[in-house]
TIMI-520588 format. One line per field, with one value per atom (N, C-alpha, C): residue number from 1; atom name; x negated, y, z. Coordinates in steps of 0.001 Angstrom, whole numbers, m for minus. Atoms other than C-alpha are relative to their C-alpha. Layout:
i <- (NUM,...)
at <- (CA,...)
xx <- (X,...)
yy <- (Y,...)
zz <- (Z,...)
//
This chain:
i <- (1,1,1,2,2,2,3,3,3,4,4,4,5,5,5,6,6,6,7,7,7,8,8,8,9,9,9,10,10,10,11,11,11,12,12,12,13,13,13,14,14,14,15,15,15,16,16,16,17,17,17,18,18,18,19,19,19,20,20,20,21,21,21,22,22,22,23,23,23,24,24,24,25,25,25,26,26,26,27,27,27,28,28,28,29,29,29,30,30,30,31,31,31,32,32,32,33,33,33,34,34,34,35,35,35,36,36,36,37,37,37,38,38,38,39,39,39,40,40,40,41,41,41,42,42,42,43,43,43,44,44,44,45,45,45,46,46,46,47,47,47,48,48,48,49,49,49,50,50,50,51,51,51,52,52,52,53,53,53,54,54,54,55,55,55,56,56,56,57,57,57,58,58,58,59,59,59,60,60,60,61,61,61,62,62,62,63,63,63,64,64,64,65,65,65,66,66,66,67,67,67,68,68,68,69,69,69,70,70,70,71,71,71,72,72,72,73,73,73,74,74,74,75,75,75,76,76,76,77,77,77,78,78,78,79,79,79,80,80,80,81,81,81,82,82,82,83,83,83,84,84,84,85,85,85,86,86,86,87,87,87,88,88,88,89,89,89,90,90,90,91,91,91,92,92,92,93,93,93,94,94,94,95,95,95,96,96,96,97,97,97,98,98,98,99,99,99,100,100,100,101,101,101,102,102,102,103,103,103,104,104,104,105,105,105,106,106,106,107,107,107,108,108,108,109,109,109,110,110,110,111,111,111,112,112,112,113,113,113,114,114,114,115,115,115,116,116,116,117,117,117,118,118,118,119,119,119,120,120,120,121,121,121,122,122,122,123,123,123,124,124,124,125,125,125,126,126,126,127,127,127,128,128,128,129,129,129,130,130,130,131,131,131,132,132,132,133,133,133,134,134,134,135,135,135,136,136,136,137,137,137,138,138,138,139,139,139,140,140,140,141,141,141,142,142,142,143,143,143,144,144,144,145,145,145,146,146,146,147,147,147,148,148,148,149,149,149,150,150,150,151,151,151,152,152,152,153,153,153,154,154,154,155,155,155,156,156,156,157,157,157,158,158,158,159,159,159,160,160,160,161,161,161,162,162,162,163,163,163,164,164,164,165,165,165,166,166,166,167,167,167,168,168,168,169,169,169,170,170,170,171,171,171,172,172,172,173,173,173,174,174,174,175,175,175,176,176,176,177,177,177,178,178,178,179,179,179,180,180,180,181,181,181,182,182,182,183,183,183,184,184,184,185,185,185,186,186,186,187,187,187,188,188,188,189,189,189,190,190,190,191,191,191,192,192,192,193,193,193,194,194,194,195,195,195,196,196,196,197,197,197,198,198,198,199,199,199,200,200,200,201,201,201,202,202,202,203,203,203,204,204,204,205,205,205,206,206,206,207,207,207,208,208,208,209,209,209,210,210,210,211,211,211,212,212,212,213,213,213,214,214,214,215,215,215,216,216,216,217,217,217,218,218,218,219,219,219,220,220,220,221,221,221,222,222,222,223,223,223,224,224,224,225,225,225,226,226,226,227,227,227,228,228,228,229,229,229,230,230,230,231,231,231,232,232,232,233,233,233,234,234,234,235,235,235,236,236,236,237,237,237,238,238,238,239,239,239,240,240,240,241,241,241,242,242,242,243,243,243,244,244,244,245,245,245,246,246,246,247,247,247,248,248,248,249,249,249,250,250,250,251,251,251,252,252,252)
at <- (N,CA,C,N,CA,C,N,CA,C,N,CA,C,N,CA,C,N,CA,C,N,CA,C,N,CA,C,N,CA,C,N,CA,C,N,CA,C,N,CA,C,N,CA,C,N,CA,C,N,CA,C,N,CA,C,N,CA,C,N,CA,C,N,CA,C,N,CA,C,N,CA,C,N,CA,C,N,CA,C,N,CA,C,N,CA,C,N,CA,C,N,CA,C,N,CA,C,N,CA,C,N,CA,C,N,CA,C,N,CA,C,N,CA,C,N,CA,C,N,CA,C,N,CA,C,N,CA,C,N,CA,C,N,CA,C,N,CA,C,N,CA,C,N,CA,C,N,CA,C,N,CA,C,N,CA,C,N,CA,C,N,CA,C,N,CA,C,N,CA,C,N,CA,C,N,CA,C,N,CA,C,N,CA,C,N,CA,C,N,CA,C,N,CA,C,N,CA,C,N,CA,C,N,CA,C,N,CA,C,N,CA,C,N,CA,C,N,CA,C,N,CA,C,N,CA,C,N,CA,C,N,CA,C,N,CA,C,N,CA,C,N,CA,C,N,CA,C,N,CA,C,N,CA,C,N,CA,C,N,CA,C,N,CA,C,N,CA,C,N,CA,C,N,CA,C,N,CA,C,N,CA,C,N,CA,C,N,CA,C,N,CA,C,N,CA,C,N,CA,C,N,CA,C,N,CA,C,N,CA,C,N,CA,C,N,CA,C,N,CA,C,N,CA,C,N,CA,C,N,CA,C,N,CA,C,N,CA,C,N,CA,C,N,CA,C,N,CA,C,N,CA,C,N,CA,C,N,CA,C,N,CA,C,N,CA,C,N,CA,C,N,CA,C,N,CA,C,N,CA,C,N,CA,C,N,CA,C,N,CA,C,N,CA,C,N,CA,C,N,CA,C,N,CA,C,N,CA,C,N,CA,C,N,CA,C,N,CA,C,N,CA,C,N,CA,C,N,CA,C,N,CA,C,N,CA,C,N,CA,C,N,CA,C,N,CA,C,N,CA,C,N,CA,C,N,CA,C,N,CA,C,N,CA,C,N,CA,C,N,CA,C,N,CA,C,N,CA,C,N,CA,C,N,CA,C,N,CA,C,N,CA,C,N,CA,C,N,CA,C,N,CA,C,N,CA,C,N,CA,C,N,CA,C,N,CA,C,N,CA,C,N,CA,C,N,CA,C,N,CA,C,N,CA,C,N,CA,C,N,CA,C,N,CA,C,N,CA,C,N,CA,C,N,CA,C,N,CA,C,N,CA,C,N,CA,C,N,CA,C,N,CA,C,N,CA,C,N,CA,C,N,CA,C,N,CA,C,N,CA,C,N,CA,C,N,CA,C,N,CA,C,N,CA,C,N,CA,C,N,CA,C,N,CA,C,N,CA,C,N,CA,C,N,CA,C,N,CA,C,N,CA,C,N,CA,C,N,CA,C,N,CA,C,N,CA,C,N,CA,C,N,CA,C,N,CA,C,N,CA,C,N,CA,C,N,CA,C,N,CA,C,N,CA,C,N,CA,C,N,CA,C,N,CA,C,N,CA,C,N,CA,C,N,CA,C,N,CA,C,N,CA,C,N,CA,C,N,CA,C,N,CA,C,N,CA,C,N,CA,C,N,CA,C,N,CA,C,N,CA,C,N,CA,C,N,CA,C,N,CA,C,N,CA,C,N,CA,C,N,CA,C,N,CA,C,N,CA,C,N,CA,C,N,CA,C,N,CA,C,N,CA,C,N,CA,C,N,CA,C,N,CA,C,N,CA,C,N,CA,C,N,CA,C,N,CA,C,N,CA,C,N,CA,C,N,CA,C,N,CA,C,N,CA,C,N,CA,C,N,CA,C,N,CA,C,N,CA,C,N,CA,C,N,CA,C,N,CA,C,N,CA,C,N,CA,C,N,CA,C,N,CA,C,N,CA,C,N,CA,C,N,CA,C,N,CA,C,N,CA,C,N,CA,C,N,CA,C,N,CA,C)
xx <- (m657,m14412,1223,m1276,m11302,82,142,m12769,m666,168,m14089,572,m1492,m10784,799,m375,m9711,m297,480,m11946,536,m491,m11160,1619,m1450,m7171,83,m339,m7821,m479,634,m10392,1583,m1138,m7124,1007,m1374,m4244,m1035,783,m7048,527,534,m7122,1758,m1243,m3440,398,m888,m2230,m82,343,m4562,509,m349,m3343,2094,m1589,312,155,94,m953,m192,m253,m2106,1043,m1288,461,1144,m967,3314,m577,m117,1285,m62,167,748,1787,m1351,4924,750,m888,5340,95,171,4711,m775,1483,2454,m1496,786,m742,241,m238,m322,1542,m1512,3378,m346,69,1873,m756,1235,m1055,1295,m1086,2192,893,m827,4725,m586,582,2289,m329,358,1454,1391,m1616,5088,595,m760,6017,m907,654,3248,400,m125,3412,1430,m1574,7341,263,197,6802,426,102,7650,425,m745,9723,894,m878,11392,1085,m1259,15020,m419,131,13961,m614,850,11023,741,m460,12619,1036,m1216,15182,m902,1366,11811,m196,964,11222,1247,m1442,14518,877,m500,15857,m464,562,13199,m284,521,12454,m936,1335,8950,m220,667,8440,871,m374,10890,m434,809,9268,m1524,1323,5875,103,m403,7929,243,m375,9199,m1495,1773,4887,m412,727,3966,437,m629,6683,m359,42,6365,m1132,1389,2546,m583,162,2547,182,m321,4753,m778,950,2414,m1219,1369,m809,385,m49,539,7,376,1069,m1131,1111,m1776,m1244,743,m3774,240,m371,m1897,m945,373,m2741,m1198,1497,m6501,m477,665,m6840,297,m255,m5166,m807,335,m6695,m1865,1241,m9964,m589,241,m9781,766,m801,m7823,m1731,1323,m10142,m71,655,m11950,m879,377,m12988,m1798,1235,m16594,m1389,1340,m19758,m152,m354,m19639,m1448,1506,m22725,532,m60,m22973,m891,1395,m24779,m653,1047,m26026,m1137,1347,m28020,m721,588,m28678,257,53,m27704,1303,m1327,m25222,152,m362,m23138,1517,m1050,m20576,1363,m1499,m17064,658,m215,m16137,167,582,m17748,381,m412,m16613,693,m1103,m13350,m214,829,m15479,m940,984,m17962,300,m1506,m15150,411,m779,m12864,m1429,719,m16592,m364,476,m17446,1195,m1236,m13802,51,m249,m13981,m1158,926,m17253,m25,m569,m16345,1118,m1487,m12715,m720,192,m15040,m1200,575,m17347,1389,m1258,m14468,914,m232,m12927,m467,718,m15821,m596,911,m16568,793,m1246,m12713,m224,m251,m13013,m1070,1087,m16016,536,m510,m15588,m583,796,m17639,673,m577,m15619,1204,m1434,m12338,438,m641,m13150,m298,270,m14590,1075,m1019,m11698,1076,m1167,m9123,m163,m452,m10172,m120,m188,m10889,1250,m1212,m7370,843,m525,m6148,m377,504,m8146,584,m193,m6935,1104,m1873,m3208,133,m401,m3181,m960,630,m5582,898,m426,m3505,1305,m1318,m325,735,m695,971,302,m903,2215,170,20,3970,m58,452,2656,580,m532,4600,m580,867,3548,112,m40,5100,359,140,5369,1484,m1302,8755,m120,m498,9751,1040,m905,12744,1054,m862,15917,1074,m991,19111,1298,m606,20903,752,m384,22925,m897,880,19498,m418,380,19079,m859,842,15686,m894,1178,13292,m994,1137,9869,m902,1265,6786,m699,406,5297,m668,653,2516,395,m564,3408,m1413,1633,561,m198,m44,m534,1007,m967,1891,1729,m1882,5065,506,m1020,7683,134,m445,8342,m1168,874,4799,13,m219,5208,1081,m1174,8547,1125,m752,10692,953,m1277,12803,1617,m1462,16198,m638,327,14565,m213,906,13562,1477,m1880,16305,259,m68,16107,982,m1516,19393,1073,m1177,21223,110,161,19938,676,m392,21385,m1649,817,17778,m573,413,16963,m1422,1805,13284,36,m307,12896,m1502,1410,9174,m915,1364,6342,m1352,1326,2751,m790,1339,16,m904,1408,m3567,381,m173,m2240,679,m816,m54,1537,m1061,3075,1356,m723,6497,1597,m1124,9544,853,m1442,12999,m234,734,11216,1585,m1125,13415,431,m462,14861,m1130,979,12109,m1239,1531,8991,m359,784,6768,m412,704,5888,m1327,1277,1962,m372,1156,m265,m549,193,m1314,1065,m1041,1460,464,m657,3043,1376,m1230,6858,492,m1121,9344,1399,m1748,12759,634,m1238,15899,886,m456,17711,612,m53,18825,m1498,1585,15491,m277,33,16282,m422,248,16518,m1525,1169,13689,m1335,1048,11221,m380,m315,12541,m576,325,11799,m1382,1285,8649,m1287,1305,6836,748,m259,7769,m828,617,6775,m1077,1663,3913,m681,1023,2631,m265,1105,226,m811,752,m956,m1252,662,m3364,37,132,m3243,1399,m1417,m187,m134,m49,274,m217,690,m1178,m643,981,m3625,m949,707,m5900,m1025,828,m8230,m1359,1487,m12023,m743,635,m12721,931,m826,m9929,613,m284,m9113,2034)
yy <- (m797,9289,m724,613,7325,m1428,1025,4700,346,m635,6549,133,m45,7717,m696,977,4508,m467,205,3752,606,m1037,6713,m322,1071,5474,m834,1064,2413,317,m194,3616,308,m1149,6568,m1777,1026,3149,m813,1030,1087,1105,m614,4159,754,m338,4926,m878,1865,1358,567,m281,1745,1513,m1177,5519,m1043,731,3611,m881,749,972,563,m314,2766,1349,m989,5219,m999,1193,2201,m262,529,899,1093,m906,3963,609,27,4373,m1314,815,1257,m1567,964,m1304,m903,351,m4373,114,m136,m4447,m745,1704,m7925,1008,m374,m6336,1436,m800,m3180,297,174,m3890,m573,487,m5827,722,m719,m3503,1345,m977,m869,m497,752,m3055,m182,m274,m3600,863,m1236,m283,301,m937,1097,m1111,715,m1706,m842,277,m2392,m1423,1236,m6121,m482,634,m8340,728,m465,m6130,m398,575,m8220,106,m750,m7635,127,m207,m8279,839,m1223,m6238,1120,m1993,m3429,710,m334,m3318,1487,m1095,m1863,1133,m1480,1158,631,m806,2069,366,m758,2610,923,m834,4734,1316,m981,8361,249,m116,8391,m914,1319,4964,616,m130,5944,1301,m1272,9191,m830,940,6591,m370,1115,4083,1264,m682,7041,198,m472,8479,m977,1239,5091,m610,381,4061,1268,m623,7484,95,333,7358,m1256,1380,3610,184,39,4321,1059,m1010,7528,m881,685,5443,m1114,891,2411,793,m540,4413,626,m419,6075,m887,1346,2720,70,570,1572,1243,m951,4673,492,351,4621,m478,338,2312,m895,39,1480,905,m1272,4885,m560,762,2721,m823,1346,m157,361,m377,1533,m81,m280,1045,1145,m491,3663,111,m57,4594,660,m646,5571,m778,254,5427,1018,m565,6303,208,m574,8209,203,m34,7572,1099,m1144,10659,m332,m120,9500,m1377,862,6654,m209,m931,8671,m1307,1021,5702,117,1,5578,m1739,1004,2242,m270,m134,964,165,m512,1893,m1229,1422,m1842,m803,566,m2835,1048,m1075,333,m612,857,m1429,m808,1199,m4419,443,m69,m2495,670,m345,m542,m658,1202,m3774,m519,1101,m5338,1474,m485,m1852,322,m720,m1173,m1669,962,m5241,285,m21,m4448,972,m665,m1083,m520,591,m3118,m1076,1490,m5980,1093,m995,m2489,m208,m1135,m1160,m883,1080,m4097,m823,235,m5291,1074,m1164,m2062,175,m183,m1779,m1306,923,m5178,m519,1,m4587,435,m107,m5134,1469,m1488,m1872,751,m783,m215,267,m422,m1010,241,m645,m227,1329,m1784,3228,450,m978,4130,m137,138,2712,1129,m1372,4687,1304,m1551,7907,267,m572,7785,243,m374,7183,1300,m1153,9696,1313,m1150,12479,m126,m194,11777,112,m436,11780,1591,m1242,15057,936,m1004,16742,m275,579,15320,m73,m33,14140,m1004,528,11255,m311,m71,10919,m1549,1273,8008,m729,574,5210,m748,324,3801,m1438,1272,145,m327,1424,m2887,480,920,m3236,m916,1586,m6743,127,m462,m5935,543,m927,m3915,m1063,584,m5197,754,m994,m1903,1190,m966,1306,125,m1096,2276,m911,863,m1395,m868,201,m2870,m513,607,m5715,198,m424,m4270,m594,577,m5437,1498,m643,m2816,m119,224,m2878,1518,m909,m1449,982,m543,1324,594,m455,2562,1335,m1095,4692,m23,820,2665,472,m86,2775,m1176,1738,m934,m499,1179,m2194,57,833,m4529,m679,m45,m4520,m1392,1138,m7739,337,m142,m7947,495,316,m8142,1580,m644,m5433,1933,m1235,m2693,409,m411,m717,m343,616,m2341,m559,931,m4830,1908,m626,m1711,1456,m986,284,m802,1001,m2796,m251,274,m3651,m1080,1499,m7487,m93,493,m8766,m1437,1157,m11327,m781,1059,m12552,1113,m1383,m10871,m1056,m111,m11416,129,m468,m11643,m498,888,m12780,m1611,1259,m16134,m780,124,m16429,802,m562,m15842,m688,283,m16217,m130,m166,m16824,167,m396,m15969,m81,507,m15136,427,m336,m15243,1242,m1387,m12415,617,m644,m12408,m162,m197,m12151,1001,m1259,m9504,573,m927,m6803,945,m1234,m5569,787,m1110,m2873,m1306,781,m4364,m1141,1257,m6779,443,m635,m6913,m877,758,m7237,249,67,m7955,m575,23,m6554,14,m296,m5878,997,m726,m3018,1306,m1180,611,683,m304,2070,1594,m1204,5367,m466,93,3662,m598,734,1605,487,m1289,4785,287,m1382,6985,m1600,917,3638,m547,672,2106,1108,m736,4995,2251,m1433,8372,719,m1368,12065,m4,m24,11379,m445,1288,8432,93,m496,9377,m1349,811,6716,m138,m532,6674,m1428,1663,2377,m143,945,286,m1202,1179,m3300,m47,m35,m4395,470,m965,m2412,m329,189,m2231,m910,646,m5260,567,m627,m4614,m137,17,m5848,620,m788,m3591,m702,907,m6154,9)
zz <- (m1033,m27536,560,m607,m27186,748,m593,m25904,1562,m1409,m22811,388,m488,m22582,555,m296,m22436,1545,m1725,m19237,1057,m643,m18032,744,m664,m17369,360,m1044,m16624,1593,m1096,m13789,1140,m381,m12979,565,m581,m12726,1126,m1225,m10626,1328,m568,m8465,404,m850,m8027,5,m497,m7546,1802,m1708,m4131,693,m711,m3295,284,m500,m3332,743,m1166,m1209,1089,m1354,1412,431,m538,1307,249,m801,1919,862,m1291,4250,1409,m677,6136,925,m611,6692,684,m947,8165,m676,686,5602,465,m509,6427,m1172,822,4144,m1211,1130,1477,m397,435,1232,m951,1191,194,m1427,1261,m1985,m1037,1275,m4094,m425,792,m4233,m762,539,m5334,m1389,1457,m8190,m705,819,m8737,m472,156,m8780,m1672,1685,m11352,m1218,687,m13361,m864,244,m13447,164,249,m12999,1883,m1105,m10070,1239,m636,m8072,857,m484,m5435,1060,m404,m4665,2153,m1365,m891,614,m679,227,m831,176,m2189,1279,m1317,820,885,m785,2682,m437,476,459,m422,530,m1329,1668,m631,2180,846,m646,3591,m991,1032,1702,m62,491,1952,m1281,1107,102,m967,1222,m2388,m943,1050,m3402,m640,90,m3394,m1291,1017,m5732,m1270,1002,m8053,m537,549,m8262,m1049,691,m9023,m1310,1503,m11823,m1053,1507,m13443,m426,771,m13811,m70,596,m14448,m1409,1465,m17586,m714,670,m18533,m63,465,m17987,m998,853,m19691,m1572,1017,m22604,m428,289,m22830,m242,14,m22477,m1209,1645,m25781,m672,724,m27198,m365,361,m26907,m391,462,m27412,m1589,1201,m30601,m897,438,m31644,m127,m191,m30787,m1177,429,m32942,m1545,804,m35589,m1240,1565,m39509,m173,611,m40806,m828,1506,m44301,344,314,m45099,1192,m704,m42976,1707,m1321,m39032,716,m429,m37334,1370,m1230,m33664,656,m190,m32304,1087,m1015,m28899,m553,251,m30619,m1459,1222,m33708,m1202,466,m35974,m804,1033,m38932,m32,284,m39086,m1161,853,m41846,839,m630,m40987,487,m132,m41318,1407,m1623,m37958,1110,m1269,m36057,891,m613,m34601,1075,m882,m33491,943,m652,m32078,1561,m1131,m29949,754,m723,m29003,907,m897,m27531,1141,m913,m25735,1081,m559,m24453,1165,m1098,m23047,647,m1550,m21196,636,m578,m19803,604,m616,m18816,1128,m317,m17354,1563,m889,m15207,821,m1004,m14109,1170,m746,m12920,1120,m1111,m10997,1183,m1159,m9265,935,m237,m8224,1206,m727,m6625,851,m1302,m4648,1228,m1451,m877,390,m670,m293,m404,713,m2978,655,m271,m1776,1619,m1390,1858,11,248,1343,m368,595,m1134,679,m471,989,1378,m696,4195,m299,675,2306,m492,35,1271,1021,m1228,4268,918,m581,6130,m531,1005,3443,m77,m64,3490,957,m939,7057,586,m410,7584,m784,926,4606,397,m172,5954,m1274,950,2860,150,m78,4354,1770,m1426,7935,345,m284,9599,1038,m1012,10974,1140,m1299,14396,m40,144,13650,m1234,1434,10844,m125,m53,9298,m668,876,8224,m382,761,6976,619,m13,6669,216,m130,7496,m533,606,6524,806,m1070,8301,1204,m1093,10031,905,m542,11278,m724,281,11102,924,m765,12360,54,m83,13237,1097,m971,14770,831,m812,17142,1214,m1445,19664,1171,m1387,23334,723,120,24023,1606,m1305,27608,33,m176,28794,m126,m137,27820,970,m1360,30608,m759,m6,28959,703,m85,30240,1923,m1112,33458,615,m217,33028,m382,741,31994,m1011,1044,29163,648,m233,31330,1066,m392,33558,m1358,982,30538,m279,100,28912,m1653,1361,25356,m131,436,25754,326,336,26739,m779,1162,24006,m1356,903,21678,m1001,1106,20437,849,m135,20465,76,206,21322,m381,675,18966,194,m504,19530,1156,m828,22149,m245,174,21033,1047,m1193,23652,m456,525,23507,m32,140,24403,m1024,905,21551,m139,242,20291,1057,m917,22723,m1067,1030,20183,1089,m614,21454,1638,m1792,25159,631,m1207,28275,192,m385,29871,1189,m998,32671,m538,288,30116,129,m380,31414,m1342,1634,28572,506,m332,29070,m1097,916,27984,m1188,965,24247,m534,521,23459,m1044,1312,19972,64,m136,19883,m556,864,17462,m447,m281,17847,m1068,919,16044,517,165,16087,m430,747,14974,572,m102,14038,511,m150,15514,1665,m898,18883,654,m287,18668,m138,557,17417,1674,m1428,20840,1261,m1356,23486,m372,64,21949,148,204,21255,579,m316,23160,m38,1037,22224,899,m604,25097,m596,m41,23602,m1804,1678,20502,200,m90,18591,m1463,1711,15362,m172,120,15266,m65,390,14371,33,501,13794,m1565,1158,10523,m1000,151,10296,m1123,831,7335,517,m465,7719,m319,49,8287,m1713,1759,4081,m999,904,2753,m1220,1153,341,173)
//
């Protein structure tokens, strides 16, 4: 029994790592950033002082980061605890009932440690199936945003700078009042928010002029207070269900 158990949690931590990934990435996170700190978080490991900037100053992610550390440290324990409880000797003679078969007590342990590594070696490969992890990834997604249990940001951040200032990537969606408009033309400099690159099909435009045209589809990334840069990129007309770094088509 405790070795089912065992599966059983690991399946459960496989399975909230990814609910913490796509819940970061769903507020604004890019994807690679969140698949790691979701692992960081449950796991307590590799936590890096920089991207934490990204989550400790937003309150969604940090309710995320709290989920994930406190049932990291509940599953981790419970892991130990199986499976110690697994492998642990026993006296006498042990009767397996689904394969009707009495074996010495001796070999129990061993016979445990080899079914607990090939259940660990299932579980593992089912987790890291491309089919697996695109199904489970948009079924979570789909279900946090139908249940609203998490509010969904419209652009990337790359990072925090601090007091509510923050570099973000954001595509410009029909309906802008920025699209056709030039940089020195738009009202972004006298909102104080910097355009630091613009994205088109043709490539990328680093530190563009003041007369680069901003179209329908372009991805641009400013700098400024992220209150201003919410209200001009994306106004209460302009509904969007897409973002920049968007879950790729192999969910990986």
């Amino acid at each position: 029994m405790s070795v089912f158990l065992f599966a059983v949690m690991l399946a459960v931590s496989f399975l909230a790592v990814r609910v913490g990934a796509v819940a970061f990435h769903l507020t604004g996170m890019d994807w690679q950033s969140s698949k790691f700190q979701s692992l960081s978080c449950f796991t307590g490991t590799g936590f890096t002082t920089k991207e934490a900037e990204l989550i400790v100053s937003n309150p969604q992610r940090r309710k995320i980061a709290s989920f994930l550390m406190i049932s990291g440290n509940v599953g981790l324990v419970a892991l130990i605890a199986t499976f110690a409880n697994s492998i642990r000797p026993v006296a006498g003679r042990i009767e397996i009932p689904y394969l009707k078969t009495v074996v010495p007590a001796s070999i129990y342990p061993l016979m445990n440690l080899i079914l607990i590594l090939f259940l660990t070696y299932v579980i593992v490969k089912i987790f890291r199936s491309e089919k697996v992890k695109v199904s489970l990834t948009y079924f979570l997604k789909n279900t946090m945003l139908r249940k609203k249990i998490i509010k969904k940001e419209k652009f990337i951040n790359l990072a925090s700078i601090g007091e509510g200032y923050e570099i973000v990537k954001a595509d410009v969606k029909e309906g802008n009042p920025l699209i056709n408009k030039s940089i020195r033309d738009s009202s972004l400099g006298e909102k104080g928010i910097t355009v630091l690159s613009v994205e088109k099909e043709g490539g990328n435009i680093y530190s563009p002029p003041s007369d680069t045209i901003i179209n329908s589809g372009d991805k641009i990334t400013c700098f400024g207070d992220i209150k201003k840069i919410r209200e001009t990129l994306y106004p209460k007309k302009i509904s969007s269900e897409v973002f920049p770094g968007e879950i790729n088509s192999n969910g990986s």
